[in-house]
TIVOLUM-476534 format. One record per residue (C-alpha): residue number from 0; x, y, z. Coordinates in Angstrom, 2 decimals. Each point is the difference from the previous one (the first is absolute). Layout:
BEGIN
 resi      px      py      pz
  NUM       X       Y       Z
...
end
This chain:
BEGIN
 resi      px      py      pz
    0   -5.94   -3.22    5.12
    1    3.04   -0.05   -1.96
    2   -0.35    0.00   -3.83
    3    1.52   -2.58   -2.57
    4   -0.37    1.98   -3.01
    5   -1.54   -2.58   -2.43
    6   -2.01    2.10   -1.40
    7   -0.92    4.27   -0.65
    8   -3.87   -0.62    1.88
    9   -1.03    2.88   -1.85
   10    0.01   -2.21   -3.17
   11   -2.93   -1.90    1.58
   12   -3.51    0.85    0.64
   13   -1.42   -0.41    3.49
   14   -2.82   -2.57   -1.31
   15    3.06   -2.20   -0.58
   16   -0.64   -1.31    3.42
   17   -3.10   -1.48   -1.26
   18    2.30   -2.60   -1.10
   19    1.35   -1.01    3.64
   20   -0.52   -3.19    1.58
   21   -1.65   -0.23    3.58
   22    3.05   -0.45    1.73
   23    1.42    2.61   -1.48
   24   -2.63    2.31    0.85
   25    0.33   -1.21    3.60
   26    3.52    1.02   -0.37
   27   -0.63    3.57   -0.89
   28   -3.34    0.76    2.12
   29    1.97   -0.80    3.31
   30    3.13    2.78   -1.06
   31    0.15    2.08    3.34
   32    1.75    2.62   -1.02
   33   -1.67    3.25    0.42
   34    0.97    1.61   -2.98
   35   -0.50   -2.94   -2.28
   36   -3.45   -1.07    1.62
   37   -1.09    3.99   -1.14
   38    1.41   -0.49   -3.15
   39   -1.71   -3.30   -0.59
   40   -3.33    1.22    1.31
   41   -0.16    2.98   -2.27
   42    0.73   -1.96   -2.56
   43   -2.57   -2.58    0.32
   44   -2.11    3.39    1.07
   45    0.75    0.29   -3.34
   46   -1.07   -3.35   -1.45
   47   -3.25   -1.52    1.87
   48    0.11   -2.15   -2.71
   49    3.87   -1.54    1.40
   50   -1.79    0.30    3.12
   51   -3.09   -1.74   -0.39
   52    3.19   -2.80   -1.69
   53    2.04    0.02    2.99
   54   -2.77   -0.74    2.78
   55   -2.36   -2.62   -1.95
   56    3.22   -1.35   -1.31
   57    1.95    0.12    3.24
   58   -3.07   -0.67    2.63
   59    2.30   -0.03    3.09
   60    1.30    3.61   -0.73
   61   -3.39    1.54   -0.82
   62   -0.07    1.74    3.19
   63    3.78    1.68   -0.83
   64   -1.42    0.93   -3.52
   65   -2.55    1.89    1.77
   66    2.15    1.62    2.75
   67    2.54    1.07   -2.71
   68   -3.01    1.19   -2.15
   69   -1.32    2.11    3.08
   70    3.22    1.76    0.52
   71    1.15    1.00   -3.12
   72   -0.66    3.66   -0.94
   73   -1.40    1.13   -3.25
   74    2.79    1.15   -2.08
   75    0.37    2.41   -3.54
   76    1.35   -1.97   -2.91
   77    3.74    0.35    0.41
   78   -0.14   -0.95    3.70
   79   -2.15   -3.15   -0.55
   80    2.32   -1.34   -2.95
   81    3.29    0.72    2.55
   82   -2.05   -2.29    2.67
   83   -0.57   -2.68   -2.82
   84    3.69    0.08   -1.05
   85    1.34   -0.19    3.41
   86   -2.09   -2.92    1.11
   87    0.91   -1.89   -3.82
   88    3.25    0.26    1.02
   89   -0.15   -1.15    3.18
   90   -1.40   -3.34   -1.14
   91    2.17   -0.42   -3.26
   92    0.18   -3.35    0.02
   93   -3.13   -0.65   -0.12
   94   -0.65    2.58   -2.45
   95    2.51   -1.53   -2.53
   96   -1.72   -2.94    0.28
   97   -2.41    1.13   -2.07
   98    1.97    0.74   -2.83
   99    2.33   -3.22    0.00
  100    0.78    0.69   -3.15
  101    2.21    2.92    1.11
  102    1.88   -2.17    2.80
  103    3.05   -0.95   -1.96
  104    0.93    3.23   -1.19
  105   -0.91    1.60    3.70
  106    1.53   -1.99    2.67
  107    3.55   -0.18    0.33
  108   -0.26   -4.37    1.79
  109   -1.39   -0.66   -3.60
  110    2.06    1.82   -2.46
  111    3.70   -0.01    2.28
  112   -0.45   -3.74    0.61
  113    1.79   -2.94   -1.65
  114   -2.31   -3.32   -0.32
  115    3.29   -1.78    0.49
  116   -0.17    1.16    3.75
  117   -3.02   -2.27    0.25
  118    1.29   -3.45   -1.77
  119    3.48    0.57    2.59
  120   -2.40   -0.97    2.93
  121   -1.61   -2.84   -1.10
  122    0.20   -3.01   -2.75
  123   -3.33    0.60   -1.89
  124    0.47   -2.36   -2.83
  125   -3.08   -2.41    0.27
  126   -1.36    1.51    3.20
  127   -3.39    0.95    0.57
  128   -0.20    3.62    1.47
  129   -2.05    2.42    2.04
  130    0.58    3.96   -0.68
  131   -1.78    1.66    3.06
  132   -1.20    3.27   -1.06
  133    1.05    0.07   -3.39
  134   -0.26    3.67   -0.55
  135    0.51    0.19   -4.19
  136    1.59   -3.30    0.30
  137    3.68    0.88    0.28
  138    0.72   -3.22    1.87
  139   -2.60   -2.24   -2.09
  140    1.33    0.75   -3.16
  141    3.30    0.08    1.07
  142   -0.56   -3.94    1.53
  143   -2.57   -0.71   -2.60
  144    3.57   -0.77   -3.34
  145    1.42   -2.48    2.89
  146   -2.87   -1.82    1.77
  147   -2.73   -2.47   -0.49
  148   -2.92    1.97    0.82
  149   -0.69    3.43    1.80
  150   -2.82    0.92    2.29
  151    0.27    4.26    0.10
  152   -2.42    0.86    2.98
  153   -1.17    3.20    0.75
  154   -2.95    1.76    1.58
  155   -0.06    3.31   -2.01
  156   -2.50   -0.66   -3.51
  157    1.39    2.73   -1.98
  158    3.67   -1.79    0.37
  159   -1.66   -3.32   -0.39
  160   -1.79    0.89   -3.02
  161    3.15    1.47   -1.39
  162    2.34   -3.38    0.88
  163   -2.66   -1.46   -2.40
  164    0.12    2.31   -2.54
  165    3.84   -0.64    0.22
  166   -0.16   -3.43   -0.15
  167   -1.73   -0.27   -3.26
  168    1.72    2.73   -1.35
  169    3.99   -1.83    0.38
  170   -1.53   -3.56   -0.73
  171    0.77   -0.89    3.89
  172   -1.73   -3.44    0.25
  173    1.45   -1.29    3.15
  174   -1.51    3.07    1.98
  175   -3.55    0.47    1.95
  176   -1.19    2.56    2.24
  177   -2.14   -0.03    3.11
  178   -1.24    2.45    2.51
  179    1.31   -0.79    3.10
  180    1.31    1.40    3.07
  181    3.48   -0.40    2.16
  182   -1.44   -1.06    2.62
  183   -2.99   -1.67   -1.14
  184    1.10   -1.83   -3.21
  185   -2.30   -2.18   -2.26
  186    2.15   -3.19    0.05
  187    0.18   -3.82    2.30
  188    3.35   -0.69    1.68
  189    2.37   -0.87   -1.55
  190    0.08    1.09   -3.48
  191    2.17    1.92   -1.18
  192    4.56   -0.80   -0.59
  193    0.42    4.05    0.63
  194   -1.91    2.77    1.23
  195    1.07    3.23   -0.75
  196   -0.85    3.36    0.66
  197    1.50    3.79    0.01
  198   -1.46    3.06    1.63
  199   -2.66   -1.92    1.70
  200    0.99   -1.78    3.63
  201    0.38    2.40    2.78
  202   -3.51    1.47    1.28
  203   -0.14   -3.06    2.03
  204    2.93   -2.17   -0.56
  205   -1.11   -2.99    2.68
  206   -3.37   -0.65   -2.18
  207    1.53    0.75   -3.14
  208    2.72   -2.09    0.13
  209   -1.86   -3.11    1.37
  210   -2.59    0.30   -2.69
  211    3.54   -0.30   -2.95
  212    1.43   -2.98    1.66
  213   -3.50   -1.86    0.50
  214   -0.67    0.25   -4.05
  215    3.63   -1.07   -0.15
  216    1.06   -3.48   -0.12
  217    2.64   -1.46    2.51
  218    2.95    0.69   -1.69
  219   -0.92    3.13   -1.99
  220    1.34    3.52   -0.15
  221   -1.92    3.11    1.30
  222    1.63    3.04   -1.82
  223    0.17    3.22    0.83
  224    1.14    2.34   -3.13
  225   -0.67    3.61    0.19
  226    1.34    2.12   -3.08
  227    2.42    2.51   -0.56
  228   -0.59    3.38    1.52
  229    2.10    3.18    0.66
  230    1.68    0.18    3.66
  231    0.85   -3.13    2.23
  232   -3.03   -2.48    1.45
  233    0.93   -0.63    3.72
  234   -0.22   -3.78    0.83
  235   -3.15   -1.10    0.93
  236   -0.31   -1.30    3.25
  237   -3.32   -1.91    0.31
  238    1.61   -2.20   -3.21
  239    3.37   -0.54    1.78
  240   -1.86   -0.81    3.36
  241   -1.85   -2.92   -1.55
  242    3.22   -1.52   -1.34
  243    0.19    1.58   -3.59
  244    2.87    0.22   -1.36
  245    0.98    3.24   -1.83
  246    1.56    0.31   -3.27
  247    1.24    3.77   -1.13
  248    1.69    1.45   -2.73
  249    0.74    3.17   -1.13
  250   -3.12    1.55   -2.19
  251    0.14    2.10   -3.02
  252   -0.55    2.99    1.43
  253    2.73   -0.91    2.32
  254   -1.68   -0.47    3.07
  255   -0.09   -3.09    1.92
  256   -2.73   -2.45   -1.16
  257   -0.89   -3.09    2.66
  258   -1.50   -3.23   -1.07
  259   -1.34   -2.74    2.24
  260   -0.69   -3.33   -0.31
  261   -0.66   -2.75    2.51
  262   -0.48   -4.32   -0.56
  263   -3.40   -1.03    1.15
  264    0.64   -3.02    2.32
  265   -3.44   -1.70    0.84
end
């Protein structure tokens, strides 16, 4: 799997994945690649206390902890600490996640972007708004200095915790945050003027998308507004097909940067 250089993994410590969240541990226990499935099992080889973690925390991929566990060799010191590396950066994402804190100054949709991007789509002033995995809250803030209130949902705690920490720290008092997932969010019909969102809808776009416009009301905007990142993003198809509109503009890394946004009619 292709890396997205966020982060050097061999700042971080394997036990950092004591900090995951189940379905991000379901994420990484089902990898099929060969290589990376010996590299993760000699790494939690390496760590039965990650893998005691990953199958009490994880239940449904106990059994894959223990296959990966009963392949992996027994490794010297230099080899094991390679296998840790290469499986931390095959999961970089996640392992950022644990150290929000670094986000900003790590990944390019936070630091290239323009909040201005985000207030062309949409008339926030007075709205009530949903962010939809808020990340470090580049969105929330962002739509926190021109709306009424702002809901910043997301399942990861470490992010969550930080959003608070945030919060309090800028004096944001318009701003809350929930867990919550895309497709499963904690809200009645009907709720929200816009819901937004920006590296989030695509893993299963029909489900997804139906849960944005049912928190939605009729007449609301679902937003789509990824951040700035080196190279063109291609147009997204699954967005287009369901009668999104797309909105691009040249990034600042030069690449082409595409927004979507679509009315909810109810």
């Amino acid at each position: 799997m292709g890396r997205i250089n966020w982060i050097n993994p061999s700042d971080y410590s394997f036990s950092c994945v004591l900090m995951f969240e189940r379905f991000q541990l379901n994420w990484m226990l089902n990898v099929k690649d060969p290589k990376l499935r010996r590299a993760l099992g000699v790494a939690l080889k390496r760590h039965p206390d990650v893998a005691w973690y990953c199958a009490h925390k994880c239940p449904e991929r106990a059994d894959a902890v223990a296959v990966l566990l009963a392949g992996a060799p027994r490794v010297g010191e230099e080899e094991g600490r390679a296998a840790e590396i290469e499986a931390l950066g095959a999961f970089e994402d996640f392992v950022i996640y644990t150290t929000p804190e670094r986000m900003a100054a790590c990944c390019p949709f936070i630091y290239g972007w323009d909040q201005a991007r985000l207030y062309e789509m949409a008339d926030f002033a007075g709205k009530t708004v949903l962010d939809v995995g808020a990340g470090s809250g580049r969105l929330a803030f962002a739509a926190s200095e021109r709306a009424a209130w702002v809901y910043a949902s997301e399942p990861v705690d470490t992010l969550r915790e930080f959003l608070r920490d945030e919060i309090a720290r800028r004096g944001v008092r318009n701003m809350r945050v929930v867990d919550g997932m895309c497709h499963c969010l904690p809200y009645p019909d009907d709720t929200f003027d816009i819901v937004m969102s920006g590296h989030v809808v695509g893993d299963f776009p029909e489900e997804e998308t139906a849960e944005l416009a049912r928190v939605a009301k009729d007449g609301g905007w679902l937003l789509d507004c990824p951040g700035d990142q080196p190279g063109d993003r291609p147009p997204n198809g699954d967005l287009l097909a369901r009668g999104w509109e797309e909105m691009a503009y040249v990034g600042s890394f030069g690449g082409l940067v595409r927004r979507y946004r679509k009315q909810v009619h109810k």
